[in-house]
N, C-alpha and C positions, 0 to 999 in steps of 0.2 A: 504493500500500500504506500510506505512510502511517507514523511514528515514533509505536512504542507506549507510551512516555515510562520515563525514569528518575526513581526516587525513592529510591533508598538500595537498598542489596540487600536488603531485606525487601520490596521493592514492585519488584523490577523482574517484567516481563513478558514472558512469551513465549507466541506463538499457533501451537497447532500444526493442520495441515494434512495432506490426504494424496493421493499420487495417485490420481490419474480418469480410466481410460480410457474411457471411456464418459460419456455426461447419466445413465444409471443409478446412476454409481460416484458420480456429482457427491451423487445425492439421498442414495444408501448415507450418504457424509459427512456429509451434512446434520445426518440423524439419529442421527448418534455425536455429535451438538455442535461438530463440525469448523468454522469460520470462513471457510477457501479450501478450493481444489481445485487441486491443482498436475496438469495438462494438457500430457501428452507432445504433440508436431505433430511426426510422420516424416515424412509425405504432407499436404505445407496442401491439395495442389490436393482431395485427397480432404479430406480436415478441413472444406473448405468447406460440404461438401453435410450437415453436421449443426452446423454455426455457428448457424443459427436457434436450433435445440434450447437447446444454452449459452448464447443469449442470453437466453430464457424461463427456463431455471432460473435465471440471476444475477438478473434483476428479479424472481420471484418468489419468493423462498429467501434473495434478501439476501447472497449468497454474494460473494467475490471470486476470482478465477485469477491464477495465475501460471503461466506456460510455460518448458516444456524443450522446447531443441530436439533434431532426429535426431545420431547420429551419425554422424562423420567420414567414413567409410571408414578407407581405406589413409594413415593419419596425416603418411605421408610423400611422399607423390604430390600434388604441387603444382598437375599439371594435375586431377585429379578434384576437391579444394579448391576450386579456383577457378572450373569451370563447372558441379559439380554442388552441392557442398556451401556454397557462399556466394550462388548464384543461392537455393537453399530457404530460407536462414535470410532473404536479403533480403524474399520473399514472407511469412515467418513474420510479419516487422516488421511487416510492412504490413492483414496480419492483427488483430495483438493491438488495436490501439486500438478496433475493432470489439465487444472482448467487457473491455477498459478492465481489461486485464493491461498492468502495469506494470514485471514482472520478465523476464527472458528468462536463463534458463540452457543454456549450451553446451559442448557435449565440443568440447576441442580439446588434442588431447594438447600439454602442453609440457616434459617431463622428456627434459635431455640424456645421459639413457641411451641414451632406446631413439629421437630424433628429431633429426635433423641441424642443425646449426647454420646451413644455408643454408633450411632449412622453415623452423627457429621466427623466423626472421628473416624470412622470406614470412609465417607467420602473425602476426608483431605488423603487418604492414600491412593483413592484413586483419582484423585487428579492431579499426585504427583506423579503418580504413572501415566497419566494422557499427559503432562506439560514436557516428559520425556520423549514422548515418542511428538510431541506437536514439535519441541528443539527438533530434532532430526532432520526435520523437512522447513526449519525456519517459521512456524506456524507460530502465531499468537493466539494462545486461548485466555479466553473472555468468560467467565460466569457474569449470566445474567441477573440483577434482583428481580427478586418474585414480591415476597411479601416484607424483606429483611430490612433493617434498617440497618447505616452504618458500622453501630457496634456489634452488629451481630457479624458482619464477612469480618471487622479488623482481626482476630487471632486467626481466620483464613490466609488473610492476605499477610501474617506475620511468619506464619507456618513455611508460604510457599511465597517465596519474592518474585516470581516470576510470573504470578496467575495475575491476569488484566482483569477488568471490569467493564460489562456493555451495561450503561448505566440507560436504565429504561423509566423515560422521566412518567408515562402511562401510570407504570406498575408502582412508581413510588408516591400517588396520590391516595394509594392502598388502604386500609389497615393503620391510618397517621393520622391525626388532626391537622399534620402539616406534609409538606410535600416534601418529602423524603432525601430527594435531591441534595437538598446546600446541605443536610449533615454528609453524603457522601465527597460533596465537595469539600468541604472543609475538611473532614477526616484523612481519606484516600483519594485527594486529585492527581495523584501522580497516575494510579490505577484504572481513570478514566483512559479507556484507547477506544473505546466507540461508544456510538447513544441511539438507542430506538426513541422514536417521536412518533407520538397518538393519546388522544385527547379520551378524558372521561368524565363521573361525577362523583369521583369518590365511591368509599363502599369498605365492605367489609368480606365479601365471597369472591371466588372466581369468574361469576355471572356480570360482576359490573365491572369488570375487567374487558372495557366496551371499544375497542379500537376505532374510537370518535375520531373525526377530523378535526387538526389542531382550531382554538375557539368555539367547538361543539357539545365543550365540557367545560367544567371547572379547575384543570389545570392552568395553574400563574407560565404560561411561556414566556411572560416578555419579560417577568421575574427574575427566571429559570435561565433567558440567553444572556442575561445581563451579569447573572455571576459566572457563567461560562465565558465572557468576555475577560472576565474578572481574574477570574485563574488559568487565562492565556490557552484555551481550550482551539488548538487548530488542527481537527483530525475530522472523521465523518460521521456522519448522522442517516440514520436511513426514515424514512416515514415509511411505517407499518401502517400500511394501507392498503386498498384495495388501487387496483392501476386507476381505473376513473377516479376515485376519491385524490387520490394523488393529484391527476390533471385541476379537479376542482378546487386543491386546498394550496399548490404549490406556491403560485403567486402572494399570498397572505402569510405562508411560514416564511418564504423570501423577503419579505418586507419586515415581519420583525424581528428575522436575523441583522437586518441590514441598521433594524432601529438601536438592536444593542450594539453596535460594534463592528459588527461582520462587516469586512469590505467587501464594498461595490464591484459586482463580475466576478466575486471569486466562490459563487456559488454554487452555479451552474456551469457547464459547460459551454464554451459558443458554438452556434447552430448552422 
């Protein structure tokens, strides 16, 4: 991916991106000016059989990916973890260099609410064994937040120096009186290396976990890009969206990147 450089916060940069489930979704992006394509893989075995596809749009389109992986299952079942859900992500690794994604984002619940002290202590080992085999191939992996607030990843991220963060400003409106975010900022911004963007109304279950278009919700964004200007934040952002929702809401997140800070043109692509 690549460091978009700092120059003063009148020149810092950020590229936004969006999800593709589909080489259709990939060209949709294209044509909004979009840069990447952030590429969910549930099923790599099935993902395979349209790998050529991705590989023709990035050499002819110029594009880059980045990948999310499936989700967990049953967060606290240690056996499905370890022979269904860490067998897929190892295949996913082994995947990405093929289409020269560089990122890997993964759900892995780690807030000791709702997950047992003897799990997340089985999952820092397995994600010291996926951040090994993600080094091998140069890969950054990302744990995304789910429900977690900053002091629950810090003895994560103290464990293992090398696990990044996709800070998902959506999910941190969660389970919080307040929006999750600036304690991740403030805590672990070095840890910040990507950000999902999507709007909701707050909540307490999975259900209002509503992948709104930004200003369709009660997330503070103009809050949220202003302390991201704030702690020199110049890497990428995907909008978790639908490809239409995307074309609809683009122009309006452009605008209040550009109101906190984010330099002019360096958002999008030119067309």
């Amino acid at each position: 991916m690549g460091d978009l450089g700092v120059e003063g916060l009148g020149n810092l940069k950020v590229l936004l991106g969006g999800t593709a489930r589909s080489p259709d979704d990939v060209v949709f992006l294209h044509g909004l000016g979009l840069g990447f394509a952030e590429i969910p893989i549930t099923n790599p075995d099935k993902f395979l059989g349209r790998l050529e596809d991705y590989q023709a749009l990035r050499d002819d389109l110029g594009v880059y990916y980045l990948c999310h992986g499936p989700r967990e299952g049953d967060p606290n079942n240690t056996d499905t973890l370890e022979n269904i859900y860490l067998p897929k992500l190892i295949h996913i690794l082994s995947i990405m260099p093929r289409l020269k994604m560089d990122l890997l984002t993964i759900h892995l619940w780690l807030d000791t609410r709702f997950v047992s002290a003897r799990v997340i202590e089985y999952k820092v080992g397995l994600l010291t064994r996926l951040l090994k085999r993600a080094a091998d191939s140069a890969i950054r992996l990302c744990v995304e937040n789910l429900s977690e607030k900053a002091e629950h990843l810090a003895p994560v991220f103290d464990a293992l120096p090398s696990l990044s963060l996709t800070l998902d400003l959506g999910h941190a409106q969660l389970l919080s009186d307040e929006n999750t975010s600036f304690g991740f900022m403030e805590r672990s911004p070095d840890r910040i290396a990507h950000i999902h963007v999507h709007d909701n109304r707050g909540g307490n279950t999975p259900a209002e976990d509503l992948h709104l278009p930004v200003g369709d919700g009660t997330v503070d964004f103009a809050a949220i890009f202003r302390a991201l200007t704030q702690m020199g934040y110049n890497r990428t952002m995907t909008l978790e969206l639908k490809p239409a929702e995307i074309s609809g809401n683009l122009d309006r997140v452009e605008r209040m990147l550009k109101a906190a800070g984010f330099s002019t043109g360096a958002i999008r692509q030119p067309r």
